[in-house]
Structures are given as structure tokens and as C-alpha cells.
C-alpha positions in Angstrom: -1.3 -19.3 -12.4 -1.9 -15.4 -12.2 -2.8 -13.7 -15.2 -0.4 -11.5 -16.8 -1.1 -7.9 -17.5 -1.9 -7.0 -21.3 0.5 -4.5 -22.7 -0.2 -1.4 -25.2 1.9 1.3 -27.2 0.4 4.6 -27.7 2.2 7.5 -29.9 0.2 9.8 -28.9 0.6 13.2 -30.3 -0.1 16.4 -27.9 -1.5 19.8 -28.4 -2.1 21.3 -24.8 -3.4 24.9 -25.7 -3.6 25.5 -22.2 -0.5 24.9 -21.3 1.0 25.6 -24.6 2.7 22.0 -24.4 3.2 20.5 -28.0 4.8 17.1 -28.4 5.0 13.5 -29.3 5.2 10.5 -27.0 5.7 7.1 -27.3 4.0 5.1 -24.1 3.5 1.6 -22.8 0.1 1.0 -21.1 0.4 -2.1 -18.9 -3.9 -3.2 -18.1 -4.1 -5.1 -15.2 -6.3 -8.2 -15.6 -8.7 -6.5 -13.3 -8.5 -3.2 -15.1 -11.0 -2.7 -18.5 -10.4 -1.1 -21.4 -12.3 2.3 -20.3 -10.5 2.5 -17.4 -7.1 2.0 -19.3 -8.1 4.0 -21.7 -9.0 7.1 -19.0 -5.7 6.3 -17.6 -4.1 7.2 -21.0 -6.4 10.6 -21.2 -5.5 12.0 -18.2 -1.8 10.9 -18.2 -2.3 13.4 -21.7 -3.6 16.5 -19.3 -0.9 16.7 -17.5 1.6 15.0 -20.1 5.9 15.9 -19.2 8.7 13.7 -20.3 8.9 13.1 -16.5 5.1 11.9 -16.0 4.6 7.9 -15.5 2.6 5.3 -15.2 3.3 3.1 -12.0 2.0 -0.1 -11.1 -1.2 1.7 -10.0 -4.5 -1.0 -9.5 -1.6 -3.7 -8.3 -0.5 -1.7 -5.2 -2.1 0.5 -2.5 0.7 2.6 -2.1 0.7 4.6 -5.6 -1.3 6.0 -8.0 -2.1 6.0 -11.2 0.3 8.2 -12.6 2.9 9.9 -10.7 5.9 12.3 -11.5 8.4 12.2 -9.0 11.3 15.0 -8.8 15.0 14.1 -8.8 15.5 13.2 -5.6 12.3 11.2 -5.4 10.0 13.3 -3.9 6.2 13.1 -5.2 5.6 16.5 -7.0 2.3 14.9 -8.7 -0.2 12.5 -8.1 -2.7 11.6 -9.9 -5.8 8.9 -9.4 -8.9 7.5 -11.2 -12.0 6.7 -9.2 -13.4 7.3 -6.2 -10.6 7.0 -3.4 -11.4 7.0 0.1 -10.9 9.4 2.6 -7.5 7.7 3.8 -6.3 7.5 0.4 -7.1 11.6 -0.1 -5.0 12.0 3.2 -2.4 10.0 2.3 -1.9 11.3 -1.5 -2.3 15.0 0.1 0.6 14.1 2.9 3.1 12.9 0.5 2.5 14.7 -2.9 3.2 18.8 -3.7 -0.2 18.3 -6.1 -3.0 15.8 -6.3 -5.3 15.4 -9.0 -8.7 13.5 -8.9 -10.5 12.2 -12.0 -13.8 10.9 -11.0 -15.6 9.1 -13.0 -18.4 6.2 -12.9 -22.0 8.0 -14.1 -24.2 8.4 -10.9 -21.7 6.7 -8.5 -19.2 9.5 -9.1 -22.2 11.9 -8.2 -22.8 10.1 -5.0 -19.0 9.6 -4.3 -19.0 13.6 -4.6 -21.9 14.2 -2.2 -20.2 12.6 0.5 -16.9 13.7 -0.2 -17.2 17.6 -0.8 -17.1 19.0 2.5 -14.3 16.5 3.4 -12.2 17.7 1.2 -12.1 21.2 1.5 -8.6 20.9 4.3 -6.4 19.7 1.4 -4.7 23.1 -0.3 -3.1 20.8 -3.0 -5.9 18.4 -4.2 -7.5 19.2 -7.5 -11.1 17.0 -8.5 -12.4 16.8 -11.8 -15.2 14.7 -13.4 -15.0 12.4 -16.5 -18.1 11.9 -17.9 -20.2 8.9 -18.4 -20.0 9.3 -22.2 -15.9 9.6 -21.9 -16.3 5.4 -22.0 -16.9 5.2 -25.5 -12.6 6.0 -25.8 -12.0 2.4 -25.1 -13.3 1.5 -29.4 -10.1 3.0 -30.0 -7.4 0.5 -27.7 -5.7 -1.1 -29.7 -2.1 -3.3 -29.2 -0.6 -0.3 -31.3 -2.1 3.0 -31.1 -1.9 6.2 -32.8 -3.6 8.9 -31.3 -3.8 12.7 -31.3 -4.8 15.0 -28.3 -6.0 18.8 -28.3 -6.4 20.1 -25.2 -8.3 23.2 -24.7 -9.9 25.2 -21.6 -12.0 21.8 -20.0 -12.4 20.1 -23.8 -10.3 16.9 -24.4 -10.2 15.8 -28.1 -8.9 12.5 -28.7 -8.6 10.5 -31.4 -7.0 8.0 -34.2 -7.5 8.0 -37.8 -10.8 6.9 -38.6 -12.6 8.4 -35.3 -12.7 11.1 -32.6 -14.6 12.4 -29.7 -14.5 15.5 -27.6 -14.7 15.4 -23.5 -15.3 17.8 -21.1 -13.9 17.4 -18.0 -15.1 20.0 -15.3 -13.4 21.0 -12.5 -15.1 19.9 -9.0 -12.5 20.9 -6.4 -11.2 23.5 -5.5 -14.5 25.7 -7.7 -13.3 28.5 -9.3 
């Protein structure tokens, strides 16, 4: 019998200073029995940097052919995509080929380093591919899953506050690709 995924609510309040985006949202996080509670948990912080009422989760881990998070236009087009991990160069091409942007949040400690070294003359073709790093410490966000969250976000330059009512942390994600 296959395992079922495990299913979360988040109301997650948002204060993007950067992209002076302020609102409320009400989400359902579907972990895939192979997926952790960092990773779910990362998912949930990056789906807050680039938060729209159009932004969703799809059936990432489960299938090959989407991300993480996507935000498709009207007519079905992929306008973003956006993917955890380290993909490989296939993937990059693929994401690149069918999406207007595609965003990169590596993480994993030292194999996000070594995934990097490999990977950062490779990517320099892609106009619309954006890398960033989560850092190792970013893990400690999975003490505050829970069945029914309530979470705030303030976003500001490359800091990521998130938190619930009895803790916080602060993240900064920096920018790998293109370097500005």
C-alpha cells in the first residue's frame, strides 16, 4: 500500500519590503512521504519570496516534469518556475526552455557548494535563471511545522524573517546567479 502524503495549513502573513507585497494567505502543503520537514518547510519559504495569489504548489518531488512551485499565466504558459535542490543540467535546460523565469534555491550545507562548483560556468547561457543559496542553518524552520500553522514573513533586501508566536529566525539567502 503506498503511503499517503501528509497535509499542512499555513496562514502565513506577508511583508515583502522589497517588493512592497503585503498580504495574507491561507496554503495547503502536501509532504510527500519522501519529502522531510526541512525540505517542506523551504518549500513554504521560498513559495513566501515570490508569494501572488497566482503562485502554487504542484505535485513537485512526485513528478519529473514540474517544479516545486510554479505560476502559470492564463493561458497556461509557465511564467515562473521555481525549484529546491540541486537539479541537473537537463533539468536547468528544460525549466529554462519552457518557463519566462526560473529560480534556484540551493541548499544542502557543503553539497550545495560542490553542486555550485560544477554548475557555475554551465549556467551562464540561461538569460532567465536566477540561483540563490539557503543556508545550512535555514533547517532549524522545520521546529515550527505544524498540522496548522500560523506564520509571519518579513522580507527585506536578502533577509527572510519567519516565524510563529513563540519563535523566529532570520535567513539570508544570497544571490549566486546571475552576480550582481
Amino acid at each position: 500500500m503506498a503511503l499517503k502524503a501528509t497535509i499542512y495549513k499555513a496562514a502565513v502573513n506577508i511583508a515583502d519590503m522589497n517588493r512592497h507585497y503585503y498580504a495574507d494567505h491561507d496554503l495547503t502543503i502536501a509532504r510527500h512521504p519522501s519529502e522531510n520537514d526541512e525540505r517542506a518547510m523551504l518549500r513554504l519559504l521560498t513559495w513566501t519570496l515570490h508569494a501572488s495569489d497566482n503562485l502554487t504548489f504542484t505535485r513537485g518531488i512526485s513528478t519529473d516534469d514540474e517544479p516545486d512551485i510554479w505560476q502559470k499565466s492564463l493561458s497556461g504558459d509557465i511564467e515562473t518556475w521555481i525549484e529546491l535542490g540541486q537539479p541537473d543540467e537537463k533539468r536547468l535546460r528544460k525549466a529554462c526552455g519552457r518557463s519566462r523565469q526560473v529560480f534556484i534555491y540551493n541548499y544542502g550545507g557543503r553539497s550545495s557548494d560542490i553542486w555550485w562548483q560544477q554548475y557555475q560556468d554551465k549556467v551562464k547561457r540561461f538569460d532567465n535563471l536566477h540561483i540563490y543559496r539557503i543556508p545550512a542553518e535555514a533547517n532549524e524552520l522545520a521546529r515550527q511545522i505544524d498540522k496548522n500553522m500560523k506564520l509571519h514573513c518579513i522580507i527585506q533586501d536578502q533577509q527572510v524573517t519567519m516565524g510563529n508566536d513563540t519563535e523566529s529566525m532570520t535567513i539570508e539567502i544570497a544571490q549566486r546567479f546571475p552576480d550582481h
